[in-house]
N, CA and C atoms as a LAMMPS dump frame, in Angstrom:
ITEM: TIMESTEP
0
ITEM: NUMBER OF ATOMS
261
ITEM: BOX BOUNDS ff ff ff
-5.0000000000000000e+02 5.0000000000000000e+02
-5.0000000000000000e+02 5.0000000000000000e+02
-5.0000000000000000e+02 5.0000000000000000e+02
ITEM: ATOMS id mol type element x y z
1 1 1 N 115.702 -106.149 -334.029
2 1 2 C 116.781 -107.075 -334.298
3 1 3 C 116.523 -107.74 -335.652
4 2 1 N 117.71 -108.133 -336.686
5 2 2 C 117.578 -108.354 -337.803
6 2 3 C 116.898 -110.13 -337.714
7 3 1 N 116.155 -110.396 -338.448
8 3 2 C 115.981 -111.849 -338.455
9 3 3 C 116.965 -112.971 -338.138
10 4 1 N 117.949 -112.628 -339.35
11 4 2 C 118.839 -113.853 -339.589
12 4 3 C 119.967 -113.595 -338.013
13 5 1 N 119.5 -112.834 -337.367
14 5 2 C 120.594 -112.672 -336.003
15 5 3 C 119.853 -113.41 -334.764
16 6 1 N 118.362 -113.246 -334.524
17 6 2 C 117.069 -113.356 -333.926
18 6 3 C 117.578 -114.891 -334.506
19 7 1 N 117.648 -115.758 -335.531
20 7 2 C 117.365 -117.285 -335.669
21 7 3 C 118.358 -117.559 -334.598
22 8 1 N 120.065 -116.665 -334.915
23 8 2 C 120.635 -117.408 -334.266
24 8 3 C 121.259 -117.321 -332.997
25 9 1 N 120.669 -116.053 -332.387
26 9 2 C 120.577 -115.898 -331.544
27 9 3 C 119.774 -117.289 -330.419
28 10 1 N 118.582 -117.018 -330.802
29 10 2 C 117.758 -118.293 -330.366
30 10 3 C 117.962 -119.973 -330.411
31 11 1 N 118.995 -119.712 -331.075
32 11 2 C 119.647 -120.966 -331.18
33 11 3 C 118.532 -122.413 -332.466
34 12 1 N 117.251 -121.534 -333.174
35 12 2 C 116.706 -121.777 -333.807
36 12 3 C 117.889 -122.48 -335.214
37 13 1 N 118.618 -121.761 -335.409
38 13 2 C 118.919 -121.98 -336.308
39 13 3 C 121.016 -121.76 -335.964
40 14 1 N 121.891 -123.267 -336.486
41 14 2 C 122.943 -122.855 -335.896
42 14 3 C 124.042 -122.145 -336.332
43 15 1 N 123.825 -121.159 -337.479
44 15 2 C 124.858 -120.162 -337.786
45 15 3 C 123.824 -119.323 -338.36
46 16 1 N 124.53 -118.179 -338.855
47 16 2 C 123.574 -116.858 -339.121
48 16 3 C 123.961 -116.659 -340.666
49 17 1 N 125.084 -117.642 -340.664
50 17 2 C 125.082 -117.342 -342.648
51 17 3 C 124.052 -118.316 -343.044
52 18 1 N 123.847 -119.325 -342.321
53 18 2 C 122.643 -120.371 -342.533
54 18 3 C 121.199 -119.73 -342.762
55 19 1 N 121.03 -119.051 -341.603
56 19 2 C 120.35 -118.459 -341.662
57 19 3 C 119.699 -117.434 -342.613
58 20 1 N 120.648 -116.518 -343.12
59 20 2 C 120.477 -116.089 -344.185
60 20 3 C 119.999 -116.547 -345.246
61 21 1 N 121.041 -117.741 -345.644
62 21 2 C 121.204 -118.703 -346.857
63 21 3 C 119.225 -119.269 -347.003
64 22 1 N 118.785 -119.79 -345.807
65 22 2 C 117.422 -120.329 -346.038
66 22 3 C 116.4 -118.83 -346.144
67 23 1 N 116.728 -117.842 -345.598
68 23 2 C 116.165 -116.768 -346.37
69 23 3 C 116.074 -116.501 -347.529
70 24 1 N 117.468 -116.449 -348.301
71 24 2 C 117.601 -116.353 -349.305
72 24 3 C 116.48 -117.247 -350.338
73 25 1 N 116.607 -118.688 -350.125
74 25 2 C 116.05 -119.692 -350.53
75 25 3 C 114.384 -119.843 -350.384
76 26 1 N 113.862 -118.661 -349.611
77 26 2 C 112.173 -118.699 -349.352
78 26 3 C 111.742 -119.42 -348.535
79 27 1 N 112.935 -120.132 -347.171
80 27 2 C 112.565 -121.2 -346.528
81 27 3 C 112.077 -120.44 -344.786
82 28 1 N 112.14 -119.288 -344.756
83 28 2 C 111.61 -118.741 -343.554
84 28 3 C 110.663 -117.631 -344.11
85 29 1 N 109.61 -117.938 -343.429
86 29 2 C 108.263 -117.076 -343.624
87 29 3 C 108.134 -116.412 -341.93
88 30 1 N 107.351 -114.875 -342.148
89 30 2 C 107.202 -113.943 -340.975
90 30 3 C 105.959 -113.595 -341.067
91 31 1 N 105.2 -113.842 -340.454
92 31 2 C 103.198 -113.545 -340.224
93 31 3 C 103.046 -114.066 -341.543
94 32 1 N 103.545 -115.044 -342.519
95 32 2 C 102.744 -115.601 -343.343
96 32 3 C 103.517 -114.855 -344.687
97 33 1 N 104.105 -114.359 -344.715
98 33 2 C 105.023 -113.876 -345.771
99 33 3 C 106.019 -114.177 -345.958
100 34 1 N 107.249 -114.39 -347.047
101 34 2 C 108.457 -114.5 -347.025
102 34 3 C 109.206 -113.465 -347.014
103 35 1 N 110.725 -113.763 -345.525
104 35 2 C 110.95 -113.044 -345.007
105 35 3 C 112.684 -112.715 -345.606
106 36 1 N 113.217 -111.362 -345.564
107 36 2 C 114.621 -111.435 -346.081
108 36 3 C 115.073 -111.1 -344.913
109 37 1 N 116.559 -111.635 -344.565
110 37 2 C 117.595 -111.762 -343.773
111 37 3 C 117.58 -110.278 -342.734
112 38 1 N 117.325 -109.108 -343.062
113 38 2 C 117.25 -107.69 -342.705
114 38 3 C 116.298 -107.479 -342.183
115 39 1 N 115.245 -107.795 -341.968
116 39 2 C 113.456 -107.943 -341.556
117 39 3 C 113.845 -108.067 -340.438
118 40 1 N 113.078 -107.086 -339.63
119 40 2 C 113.379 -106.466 -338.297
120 40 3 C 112.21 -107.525 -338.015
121 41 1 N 112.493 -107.729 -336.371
122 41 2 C 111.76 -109.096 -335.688
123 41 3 C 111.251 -108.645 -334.574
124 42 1 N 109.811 -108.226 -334.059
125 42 2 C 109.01 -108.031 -332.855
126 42 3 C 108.489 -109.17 -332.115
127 43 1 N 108.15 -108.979 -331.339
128 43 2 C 107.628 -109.739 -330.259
129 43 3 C 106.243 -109.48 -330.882
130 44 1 N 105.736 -111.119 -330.769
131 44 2 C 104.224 -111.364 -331.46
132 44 3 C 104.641 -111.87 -332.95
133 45 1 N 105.37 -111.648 -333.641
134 45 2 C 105.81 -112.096 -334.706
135 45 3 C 105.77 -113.434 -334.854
136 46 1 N 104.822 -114.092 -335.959
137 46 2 C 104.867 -115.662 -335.735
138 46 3 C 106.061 -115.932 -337.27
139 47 1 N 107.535 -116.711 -336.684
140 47 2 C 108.153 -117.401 -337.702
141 47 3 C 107.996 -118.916 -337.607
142 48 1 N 107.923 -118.748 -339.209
143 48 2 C 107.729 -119.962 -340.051
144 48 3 C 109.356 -120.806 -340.149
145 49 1 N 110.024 -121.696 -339.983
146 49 2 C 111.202 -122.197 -341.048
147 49 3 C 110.979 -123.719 -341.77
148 50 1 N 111.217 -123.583 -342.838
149 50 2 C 111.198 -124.858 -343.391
150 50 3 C 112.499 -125.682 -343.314
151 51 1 N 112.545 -126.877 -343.001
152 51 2 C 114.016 -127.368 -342.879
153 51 3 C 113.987 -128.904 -343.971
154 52 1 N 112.534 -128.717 -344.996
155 52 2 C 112.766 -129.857 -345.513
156 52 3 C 111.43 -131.113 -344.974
157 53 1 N 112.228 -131.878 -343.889
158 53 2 C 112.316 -132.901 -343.149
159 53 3 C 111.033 -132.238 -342.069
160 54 1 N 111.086 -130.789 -341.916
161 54 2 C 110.366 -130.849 -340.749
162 54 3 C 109.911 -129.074 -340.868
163 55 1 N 108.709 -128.63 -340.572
164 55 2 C 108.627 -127.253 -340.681
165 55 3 C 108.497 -126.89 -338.818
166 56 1 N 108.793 -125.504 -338.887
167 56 2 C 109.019 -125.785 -337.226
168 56 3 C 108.257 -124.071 -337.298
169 57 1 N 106.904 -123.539 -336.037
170 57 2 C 106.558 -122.266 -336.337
171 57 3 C 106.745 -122.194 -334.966
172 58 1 N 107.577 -120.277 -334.556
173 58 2 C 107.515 -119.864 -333.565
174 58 3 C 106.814 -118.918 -333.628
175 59 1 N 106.349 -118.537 -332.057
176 59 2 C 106.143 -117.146 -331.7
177 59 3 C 107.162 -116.539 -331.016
178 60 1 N 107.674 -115.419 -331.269
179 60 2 C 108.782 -114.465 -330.236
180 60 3 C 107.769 -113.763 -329.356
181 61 1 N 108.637 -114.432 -328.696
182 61 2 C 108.084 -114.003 -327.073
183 61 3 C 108.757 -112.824 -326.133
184 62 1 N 109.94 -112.588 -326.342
185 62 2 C 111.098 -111.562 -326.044
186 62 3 C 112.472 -111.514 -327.031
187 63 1 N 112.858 -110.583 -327.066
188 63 2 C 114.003 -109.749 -328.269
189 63 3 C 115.32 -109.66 -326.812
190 64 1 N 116.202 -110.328 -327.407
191 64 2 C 117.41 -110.533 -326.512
192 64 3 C 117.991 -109.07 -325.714
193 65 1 N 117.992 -109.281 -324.195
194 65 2 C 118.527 -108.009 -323.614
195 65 3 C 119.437 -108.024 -322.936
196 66 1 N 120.508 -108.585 -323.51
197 66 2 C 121.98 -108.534 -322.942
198 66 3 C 122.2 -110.673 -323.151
199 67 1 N 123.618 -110.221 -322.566
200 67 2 C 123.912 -111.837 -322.559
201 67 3 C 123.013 -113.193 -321.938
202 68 1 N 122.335 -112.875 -320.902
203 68 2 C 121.467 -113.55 -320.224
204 68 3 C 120.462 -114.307 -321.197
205 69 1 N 119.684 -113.373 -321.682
206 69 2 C 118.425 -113.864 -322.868
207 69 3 C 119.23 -114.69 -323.745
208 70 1 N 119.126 -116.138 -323.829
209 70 2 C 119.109 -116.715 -325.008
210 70 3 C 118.274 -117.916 -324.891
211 71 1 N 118.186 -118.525 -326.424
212 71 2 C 117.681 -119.897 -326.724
213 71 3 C 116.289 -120.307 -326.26
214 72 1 N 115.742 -120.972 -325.511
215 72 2 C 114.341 -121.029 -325.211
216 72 3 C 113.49 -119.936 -324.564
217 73 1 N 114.338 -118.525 -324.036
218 73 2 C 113.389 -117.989 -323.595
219 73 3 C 113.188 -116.982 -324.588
220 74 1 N 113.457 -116.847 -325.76
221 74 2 C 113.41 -115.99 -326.415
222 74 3 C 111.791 -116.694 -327.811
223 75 1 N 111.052 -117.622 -327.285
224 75 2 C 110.222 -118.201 -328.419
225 75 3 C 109.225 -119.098 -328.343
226 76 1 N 108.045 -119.258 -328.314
227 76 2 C 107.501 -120.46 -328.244
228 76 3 C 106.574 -121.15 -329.38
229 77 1 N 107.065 -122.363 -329.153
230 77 2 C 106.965 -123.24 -330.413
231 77 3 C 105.146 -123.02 -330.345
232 78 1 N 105.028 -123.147 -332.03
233 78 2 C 103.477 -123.234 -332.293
234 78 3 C 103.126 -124.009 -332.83
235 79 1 N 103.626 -124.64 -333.699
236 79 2 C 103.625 -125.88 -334.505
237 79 3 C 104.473 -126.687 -335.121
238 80 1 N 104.476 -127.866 -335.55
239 80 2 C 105.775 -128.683 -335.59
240 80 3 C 105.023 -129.909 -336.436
241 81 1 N 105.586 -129.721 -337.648
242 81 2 C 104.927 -130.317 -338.802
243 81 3 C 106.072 -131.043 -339.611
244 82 1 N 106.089 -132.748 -339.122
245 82 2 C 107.092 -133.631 -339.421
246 82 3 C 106.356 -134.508 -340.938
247 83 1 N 107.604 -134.681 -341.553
248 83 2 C 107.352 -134.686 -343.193
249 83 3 C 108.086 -135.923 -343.63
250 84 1 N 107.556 -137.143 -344.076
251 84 2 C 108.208 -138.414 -344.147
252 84 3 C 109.221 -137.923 -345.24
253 85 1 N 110.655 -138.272 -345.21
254 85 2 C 111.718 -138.009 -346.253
255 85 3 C 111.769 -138.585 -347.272
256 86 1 N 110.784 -139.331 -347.693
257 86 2 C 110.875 -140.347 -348.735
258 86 3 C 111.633 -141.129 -349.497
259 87 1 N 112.52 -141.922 -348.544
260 87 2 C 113.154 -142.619 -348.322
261 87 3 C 112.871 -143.673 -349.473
């Protein structure tokens, strides 16, 4: 499954042109690399996203198999690294 479908599928991320768009931008990393929108997504795969404000890392845990699979069972959080906005 393509990345930027996998974000929004998972509900990680809430549109898939978004998704893209922070690809585009170098803001999602895949095992530690930066990842483009087309980057096929396995199970074990640790993603990175940067949102700024907050970096958020999953592991995929399962690849969607029909309508049933979505949103939390498809990922589990690994780290969650909150970033004062400097306000």
């Amino acid at each position: 499954m393509r990345l930027d479908k996998f974000l929004q599928v998972s509900r990680l991320v809430k549109r898939r042109a978004l998704a893209k768009e922070m690809c585009v931008r170098g803001q999602v990393t895949v095992n530690g690399g930066v990842a483009k929108a087309a980057r096929d997504v396995a199970v074990g795969d640790v993603i990175a996203l940067d949102f700024g404000w907050r970096v958020l890392e999953v592991e995929v845990t399962a690849l969607p198999a029909g309508a049933g699979t979505k949103g939390r069972d498809l990922y589990r959080v690994v780290r969650v690294e909150r970033r004062d906005p400097g306000v």
